[in-house]
C-alpha positions as CSV (number, residue, x, y, z in Angstrom):
1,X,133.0,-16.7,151.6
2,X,135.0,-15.4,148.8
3,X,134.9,-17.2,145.8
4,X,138.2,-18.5,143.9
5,X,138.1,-15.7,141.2
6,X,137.6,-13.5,143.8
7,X,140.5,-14.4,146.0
8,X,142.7,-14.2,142.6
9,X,141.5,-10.7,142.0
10,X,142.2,-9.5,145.9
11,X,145.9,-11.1,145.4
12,X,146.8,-9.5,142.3
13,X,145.3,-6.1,143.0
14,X,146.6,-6.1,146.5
15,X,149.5,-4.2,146.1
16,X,148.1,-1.8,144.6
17,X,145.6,-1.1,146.8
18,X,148.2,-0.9,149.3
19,X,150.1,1.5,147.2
20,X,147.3,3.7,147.1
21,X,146.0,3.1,150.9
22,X,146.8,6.2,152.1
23,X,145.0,8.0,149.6
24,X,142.2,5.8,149.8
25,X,141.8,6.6,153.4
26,X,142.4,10.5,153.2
27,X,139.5,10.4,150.7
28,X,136.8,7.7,152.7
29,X,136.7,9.8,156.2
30,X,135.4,13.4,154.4
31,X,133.4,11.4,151.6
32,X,131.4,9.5,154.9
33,X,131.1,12.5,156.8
34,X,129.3,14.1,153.6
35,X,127.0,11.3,152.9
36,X,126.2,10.4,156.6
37,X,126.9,13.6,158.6
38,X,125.0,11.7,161.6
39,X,128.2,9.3,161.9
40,X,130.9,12.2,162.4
41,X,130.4,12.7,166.3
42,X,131.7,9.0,166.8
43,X,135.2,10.1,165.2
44,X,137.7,12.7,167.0
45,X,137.8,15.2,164.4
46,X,141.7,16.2,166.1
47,X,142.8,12.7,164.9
48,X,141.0,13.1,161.6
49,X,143.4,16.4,161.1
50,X,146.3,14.8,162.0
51,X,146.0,11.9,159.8
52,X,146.0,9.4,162.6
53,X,142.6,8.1,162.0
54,X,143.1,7.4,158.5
55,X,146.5,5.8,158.6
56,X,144.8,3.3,161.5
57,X,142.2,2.6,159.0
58,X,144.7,1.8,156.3
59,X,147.1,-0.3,158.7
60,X,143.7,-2.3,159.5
61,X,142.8,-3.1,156.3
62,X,146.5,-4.3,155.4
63,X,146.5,-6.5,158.4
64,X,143.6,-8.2,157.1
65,X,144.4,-8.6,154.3
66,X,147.7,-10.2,155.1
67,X,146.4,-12.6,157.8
68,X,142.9,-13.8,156.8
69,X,143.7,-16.9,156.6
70,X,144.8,-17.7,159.8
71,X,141.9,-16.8,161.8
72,X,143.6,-16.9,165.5
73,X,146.2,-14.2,164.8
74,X,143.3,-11.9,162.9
75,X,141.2,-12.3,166.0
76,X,144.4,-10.8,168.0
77,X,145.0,-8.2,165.4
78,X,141.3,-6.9,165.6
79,X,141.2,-7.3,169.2
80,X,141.9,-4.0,169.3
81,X,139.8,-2.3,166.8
82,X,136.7,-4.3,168.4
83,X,137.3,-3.0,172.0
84,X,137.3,0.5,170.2
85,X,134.0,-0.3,168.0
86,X,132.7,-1.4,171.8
87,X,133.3,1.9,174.0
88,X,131.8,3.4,170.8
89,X,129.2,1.6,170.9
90,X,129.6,0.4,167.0
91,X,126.4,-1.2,165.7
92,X,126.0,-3.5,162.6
93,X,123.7,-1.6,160.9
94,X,126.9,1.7,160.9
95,X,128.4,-1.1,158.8
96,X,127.0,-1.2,155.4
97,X,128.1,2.9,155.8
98,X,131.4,2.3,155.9
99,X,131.3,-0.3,153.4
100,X,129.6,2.0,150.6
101,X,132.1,5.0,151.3
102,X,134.9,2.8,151.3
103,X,134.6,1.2,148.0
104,X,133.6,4.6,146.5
105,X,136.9,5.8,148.0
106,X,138.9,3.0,146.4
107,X,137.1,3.6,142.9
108,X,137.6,7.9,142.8
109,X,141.2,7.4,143.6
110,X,141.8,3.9,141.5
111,X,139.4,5.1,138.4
112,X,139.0,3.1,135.6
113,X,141.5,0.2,136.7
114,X,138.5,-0.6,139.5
115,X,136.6,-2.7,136.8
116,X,133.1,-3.8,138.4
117,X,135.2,-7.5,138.8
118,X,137.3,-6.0,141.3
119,X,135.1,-4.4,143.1
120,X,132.4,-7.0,143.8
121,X,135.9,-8.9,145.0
122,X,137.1,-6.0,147.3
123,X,133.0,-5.8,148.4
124,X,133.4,-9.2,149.5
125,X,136.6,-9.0,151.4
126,X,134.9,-5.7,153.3
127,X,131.5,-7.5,154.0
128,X,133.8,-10.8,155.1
129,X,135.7,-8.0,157.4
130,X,132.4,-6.5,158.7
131,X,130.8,-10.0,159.2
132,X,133.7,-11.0,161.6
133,X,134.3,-7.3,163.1
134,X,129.8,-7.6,164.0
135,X,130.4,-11.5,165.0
136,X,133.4,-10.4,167.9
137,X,131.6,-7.1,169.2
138,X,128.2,-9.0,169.7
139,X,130.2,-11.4,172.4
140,X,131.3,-8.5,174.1
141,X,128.0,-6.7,174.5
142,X,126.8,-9.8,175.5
143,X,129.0,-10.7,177.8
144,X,129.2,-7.6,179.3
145,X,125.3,-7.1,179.6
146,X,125.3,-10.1,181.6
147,X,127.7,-9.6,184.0
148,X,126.6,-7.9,187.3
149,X,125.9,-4.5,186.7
150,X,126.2,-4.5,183.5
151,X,123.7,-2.8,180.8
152,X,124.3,-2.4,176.8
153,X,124.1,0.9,174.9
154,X,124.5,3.9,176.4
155,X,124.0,4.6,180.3
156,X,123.5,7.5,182.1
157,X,126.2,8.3,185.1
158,X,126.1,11.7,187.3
159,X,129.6,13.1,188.3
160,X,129.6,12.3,192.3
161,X,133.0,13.9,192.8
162,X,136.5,15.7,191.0
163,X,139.7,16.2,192.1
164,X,142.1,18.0,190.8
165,X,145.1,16.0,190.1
166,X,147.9,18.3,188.8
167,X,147.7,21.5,186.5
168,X,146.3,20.0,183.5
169,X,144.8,16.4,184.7
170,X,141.5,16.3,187.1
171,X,139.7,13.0,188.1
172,X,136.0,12.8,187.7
173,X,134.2,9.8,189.7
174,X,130.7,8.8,188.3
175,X,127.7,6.9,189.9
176,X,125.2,5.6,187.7
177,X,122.2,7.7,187.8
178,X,119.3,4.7,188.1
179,X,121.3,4.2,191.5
180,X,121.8,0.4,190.5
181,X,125.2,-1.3,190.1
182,X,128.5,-0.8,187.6
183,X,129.8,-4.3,186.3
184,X,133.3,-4.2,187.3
185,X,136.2,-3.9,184.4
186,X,139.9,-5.0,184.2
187,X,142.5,-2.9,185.7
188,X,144.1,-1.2,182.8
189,X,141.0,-0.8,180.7
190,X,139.1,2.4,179.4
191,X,135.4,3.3,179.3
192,X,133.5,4.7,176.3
193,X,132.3,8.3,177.3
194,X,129.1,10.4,175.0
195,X,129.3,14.1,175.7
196,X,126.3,16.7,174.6
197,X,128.7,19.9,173.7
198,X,126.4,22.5,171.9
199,X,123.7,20.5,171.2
200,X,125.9,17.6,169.2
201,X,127.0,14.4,170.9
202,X,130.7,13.8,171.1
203,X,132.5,10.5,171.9
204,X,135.6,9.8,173.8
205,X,137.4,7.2,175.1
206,X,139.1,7.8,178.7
207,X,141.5,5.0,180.9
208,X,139.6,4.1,184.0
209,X,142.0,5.2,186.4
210,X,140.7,3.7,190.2
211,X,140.2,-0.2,190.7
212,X,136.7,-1.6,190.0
213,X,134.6,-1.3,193.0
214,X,131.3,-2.5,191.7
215,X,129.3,1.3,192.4
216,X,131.5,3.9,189.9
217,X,134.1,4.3,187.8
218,X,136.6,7.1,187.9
219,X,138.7,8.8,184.8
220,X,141.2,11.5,184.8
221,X,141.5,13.8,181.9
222,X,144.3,16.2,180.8
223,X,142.6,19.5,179.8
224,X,144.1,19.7,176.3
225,X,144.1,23.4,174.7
226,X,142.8,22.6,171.5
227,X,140.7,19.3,173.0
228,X,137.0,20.0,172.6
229,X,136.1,17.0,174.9
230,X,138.6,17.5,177.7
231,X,138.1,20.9,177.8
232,X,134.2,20.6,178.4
233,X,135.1,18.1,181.0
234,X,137.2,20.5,182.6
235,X,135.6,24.3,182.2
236,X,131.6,23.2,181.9
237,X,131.0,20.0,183.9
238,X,130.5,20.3,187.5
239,X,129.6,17.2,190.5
240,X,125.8,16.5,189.9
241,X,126.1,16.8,186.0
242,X,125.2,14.1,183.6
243,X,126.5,12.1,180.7
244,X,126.5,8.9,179.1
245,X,129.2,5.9,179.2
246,X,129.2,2.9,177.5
247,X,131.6,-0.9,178.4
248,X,134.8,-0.7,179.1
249,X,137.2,-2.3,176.9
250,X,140.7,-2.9,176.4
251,X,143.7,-4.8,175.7
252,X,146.1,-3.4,178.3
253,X,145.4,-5.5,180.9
254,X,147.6,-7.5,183.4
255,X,148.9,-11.0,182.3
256,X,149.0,-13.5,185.0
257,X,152.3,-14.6,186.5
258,X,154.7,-14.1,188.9
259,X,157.4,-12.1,187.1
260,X,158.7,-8.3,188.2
261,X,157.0,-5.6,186.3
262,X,158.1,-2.2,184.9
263,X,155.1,0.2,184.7
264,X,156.7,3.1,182.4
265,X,154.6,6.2,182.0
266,X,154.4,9.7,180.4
267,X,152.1,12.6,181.1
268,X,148.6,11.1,181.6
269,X,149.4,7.7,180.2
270,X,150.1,6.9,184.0
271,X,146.0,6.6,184.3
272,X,146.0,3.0,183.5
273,X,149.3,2.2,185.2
274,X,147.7,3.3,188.7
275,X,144.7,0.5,189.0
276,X,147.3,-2.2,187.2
277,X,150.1,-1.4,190.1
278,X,147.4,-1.8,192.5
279,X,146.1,-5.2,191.3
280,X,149.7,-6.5,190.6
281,X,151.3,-5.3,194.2
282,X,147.7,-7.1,195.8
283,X,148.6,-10.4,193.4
284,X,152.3,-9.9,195.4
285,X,154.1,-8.9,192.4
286,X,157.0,-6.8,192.0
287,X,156.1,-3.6,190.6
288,X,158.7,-0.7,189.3
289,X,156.3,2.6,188.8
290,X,158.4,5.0,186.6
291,X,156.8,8.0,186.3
292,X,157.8,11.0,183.7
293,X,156.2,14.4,183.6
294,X,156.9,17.9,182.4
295,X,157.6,19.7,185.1
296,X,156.3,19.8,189.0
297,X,153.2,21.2,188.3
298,X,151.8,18.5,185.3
299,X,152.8,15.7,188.0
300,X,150.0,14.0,189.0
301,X,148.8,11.1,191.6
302,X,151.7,12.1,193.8
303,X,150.2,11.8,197.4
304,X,148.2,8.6,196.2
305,X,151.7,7.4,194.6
306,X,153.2,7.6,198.1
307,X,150.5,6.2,200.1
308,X,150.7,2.8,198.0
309,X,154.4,3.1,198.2
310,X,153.7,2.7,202.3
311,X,151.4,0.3,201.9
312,X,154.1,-1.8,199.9
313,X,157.3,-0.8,200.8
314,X,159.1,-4.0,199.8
315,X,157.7,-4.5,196.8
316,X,156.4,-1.0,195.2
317,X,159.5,1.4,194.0
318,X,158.1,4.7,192.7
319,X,160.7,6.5,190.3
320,X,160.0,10.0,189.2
321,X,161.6,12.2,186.6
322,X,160.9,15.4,185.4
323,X,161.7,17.0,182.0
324,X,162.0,20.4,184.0
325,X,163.1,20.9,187.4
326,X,165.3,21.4,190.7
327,X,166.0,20.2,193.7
328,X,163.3,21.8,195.0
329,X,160.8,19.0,193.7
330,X,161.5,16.2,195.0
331,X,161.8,14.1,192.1
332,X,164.4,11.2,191.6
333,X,165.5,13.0,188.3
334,X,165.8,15.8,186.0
335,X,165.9,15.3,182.6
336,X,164.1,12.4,179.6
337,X,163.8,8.9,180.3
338,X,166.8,7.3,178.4
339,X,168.1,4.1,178.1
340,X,170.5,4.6,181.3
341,X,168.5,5.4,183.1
342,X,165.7,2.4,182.4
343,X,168.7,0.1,182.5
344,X,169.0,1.4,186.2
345,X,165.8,0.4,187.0
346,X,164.3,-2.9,185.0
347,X,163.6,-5.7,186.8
348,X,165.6,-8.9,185.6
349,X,162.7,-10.7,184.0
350,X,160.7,-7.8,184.0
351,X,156.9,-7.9,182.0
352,X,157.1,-3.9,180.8
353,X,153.8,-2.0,180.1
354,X,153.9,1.6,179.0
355,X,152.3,4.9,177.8
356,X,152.4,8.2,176.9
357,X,153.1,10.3,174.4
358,X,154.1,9.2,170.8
359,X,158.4,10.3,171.2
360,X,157.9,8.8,174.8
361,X,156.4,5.2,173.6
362,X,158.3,5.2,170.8
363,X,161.9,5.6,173.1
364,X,160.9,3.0,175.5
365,X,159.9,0.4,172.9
366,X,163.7,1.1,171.2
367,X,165.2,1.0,174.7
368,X,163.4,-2.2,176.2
369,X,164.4,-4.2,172.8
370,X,168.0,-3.0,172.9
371,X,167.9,-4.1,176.8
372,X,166.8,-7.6,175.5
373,X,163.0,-7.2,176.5
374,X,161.1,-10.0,174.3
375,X,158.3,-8.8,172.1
376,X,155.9,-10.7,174.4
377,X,157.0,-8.9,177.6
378,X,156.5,-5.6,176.0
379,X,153.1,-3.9,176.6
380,X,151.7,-0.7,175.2
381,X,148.3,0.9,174.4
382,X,147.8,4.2,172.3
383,X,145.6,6.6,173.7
384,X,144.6,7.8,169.8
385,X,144.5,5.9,166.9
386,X,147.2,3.3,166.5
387,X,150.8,3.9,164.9
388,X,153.7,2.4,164.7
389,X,156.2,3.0,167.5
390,X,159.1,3.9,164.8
391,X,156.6,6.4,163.3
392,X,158.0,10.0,165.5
């Protein structure tokens, strides 16, 4: 627990840390990766280009700051850091790392205004942070570990099958190696995956994109050109190869009730919309799948699309647009997702989940507010580090 005189010092230095975040950030990522090169492969290095990683960081540590002292809504805020920390596989010993680099970060880019008072008071608000962050992760490994067919650390999973799902996206279904059960996860969630590329271990997270079925899990990747993960997935690895994955985890998940639901996707973001339209249509629920894609050849899960439309034809209406395309293609329409055309098809009442790329998220959250959507109908789940939707 912080003491009084260090509670004083984090309120009036605050806004200048906050002024200076960004830097702060920017500086902590390379000055980590220097000190404890062994940490790197646990970070995308794409997001650490594009800034992404480090504004998340930032936004964290604001959020904390702000809302320590109501503990309920900083359990929601981290809720989703900790399911990240848990498909990583995040230990507490990693966070005495971060604590170090950070606090050297803050006193290169502050200097001399970081008197050794202020920083025993921002080391205390970290190690607060960490105690809290090691506190909520623990109950999920734990909980997951003893659930039926559940394990913790890393686990060993053979690819049993691919398919190839458009031009860019392929599925990849795993069985675990020992030959023993999977604990199942929640429709919507992803699943930590540890990749051996040239000899250095790289982790990813991937949406599980099947129902749970207690014996394997299935993800489907878009080969990105510049993705080193994707890309091994999709030109290297081959049914009967090996890797490691680690608990799902996950936010996006389905909230019980009765009401409609608009399931809004982009590109791959559709991979977690599949197994929550499948769980909501067998609760009985209403379910609007709208579907947007580049062009006929980057659509993906048609055929399966259609089938659970004829398994549900009251209660399952597919929508599909394409960015690029004719007649020929069979889609409902040509063109972006605006607000029109969502109008057209949201459900009075509607709970709305969605996901894709930034531009796309970012349009749907401005549409569903101006079509009256409440915040707490509104569901989203970035596939990177998190950003705000205004941020283009």
């Amino acid at each position: 627990m912080l003491t009084q005189t260090q509670e004083s010092l984090i309120a009036a230095t605050a806004p200048v840390v906050a002024e200076h975040l960004d830097a702060i950030t920017q500086r902590f990522y390379p000055l980590m990766f220097e000190r404890y090169p062994e940490v790197a492969p646990l970070f995308n290095q794409t997001h650490q280009a594009s800034g992404g990683q480090p504004r998340a960081l930032a936004a964290a540590v604001l959020a904390y700051v702000q809302l320590r002292q109501d503990p309920e809504r900083v359990r929601d805020v981290l809720a989703t850091i900790v399911s990240k920390h848990v498909s990583l596989d995040i230990r507490p010993e990693q966070y005495p790392i971060v604590g170090e680099c950070l606090m050297a970060a803050i006193g290169e880019v502050l200097g001399d205004a970081v008197t050794p008072e202020i920083a025993d008071a921002w080391g205390a608000l970290y190690g607060e942070l960490a105690g809290l962050l090691i506190e909520l992760e623990e109950q999920r490994y734990r909980a997951f570990e003893h659930q039926a067919g559940g394990w913790r650390g890393p686990r060993e999973f053979r690819i049993a099958e691919t398919r190839q799902e458009s031009a860019v996206i392929r599925s990849f279904v795993f069985e675990p190696s020992d030959g023993g059960p999977v604990a199942e996860h929640l429709p919507g969630q992803y699943i930590g995956v540890r990749l051996t590329i040239d000899g250095q271990p790289v982790h990813r997270h991937y949406s599980l994109s099947a129902l749970p079925d207690g014996r394997r899990y299935r993800i489907s990747v878009k080969r990105e050109a510049d993705g080193v993960a994707s890309r091994h997935l999709h030109d290297v690895m081959a049914v009967g190869d090996t890797l490691e994955l680690l608990p799902p985890a996950g936010e996006l998940t389905l909230v019980a009730g009765d009401e409609p639901l608009l399931l809004a996707s982009g590109g791959v973001g559709q991979t977690p919309m599949l197994p929550i339209a499948r769980q909501a249509l067998a609760e009985g629920r209403r379910v609007v799948y709208l579907h947007a894609a580049q062009d006929a050849e980057q659509r993906a899960f048609a055929d399966e699309l259609e089938a659970l439309a004829a398994e549900h034809p009251e209660r399952l209406s597919a929508v599909s647009v394409l960015e690029q395309g004719d007649g020929a293609d069979h889609v409902d329409h040509v063109g972006r997702v605006d607000r029109d055309l969502l109008a057209r098809y949201l459900p009075e009442g509607a709970r709305c989940y969605f996901v894709g790329p930034q531009g796309f998220m970012s349009a749907m959250e401005r549409f569903l507010k101006e079509l009256g959507v409440p915040d707490e109908r509104r569901h989203y789940e970035h596939f990177g580090p998190a950003r705000p939707l205004d941020a283009a």
